[in-house]
C-alpha positions, 0 to 999 in steps of 0.5 A: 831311625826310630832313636832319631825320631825320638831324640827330636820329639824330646828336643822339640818338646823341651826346646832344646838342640837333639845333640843335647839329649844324645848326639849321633854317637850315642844312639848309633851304641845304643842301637848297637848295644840294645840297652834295656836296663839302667846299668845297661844304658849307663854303659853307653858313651855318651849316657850319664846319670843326669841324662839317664834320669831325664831321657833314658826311660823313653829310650829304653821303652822304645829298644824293649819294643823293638828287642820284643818285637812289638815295634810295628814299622 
């Protein structure tokens, strides 16, 4: 739920669709694989470098706080 909350922040703020910034897919592997490293979220389906560039940061902050417990939900 988080993911897709954060999935359509970054769509709302760059005014695009939240199937552009990752589709379903990719963020139920990404909640699966708990990627928190670059190489880690490139082995993702769905994960490119130009996506990883331009939206994996937050994603990958978001999974490290979760897998460290800081997540507060």
């Amino acid at each position: 739920a988080k993911l897709r909350k954060l999935r359509k922040a970054i769509a709302d703020e760059e005014n695009i669709p939240p199937y552009v910034v990752f589709n379903d897919a990719t963020l139920i592997e990404m909640a699966e694989q708990m990627p928190v490293s670059a190489s880690e979220m490139l082995s993702v389906n769905g994960v490119g470098m130009r996506k990883l560039e331009r939206f994996g940061k937050e994603f990958m902050a978001l999974i490290r706080a979760h897998v460290d417990g800081d997540d507060e939900e």
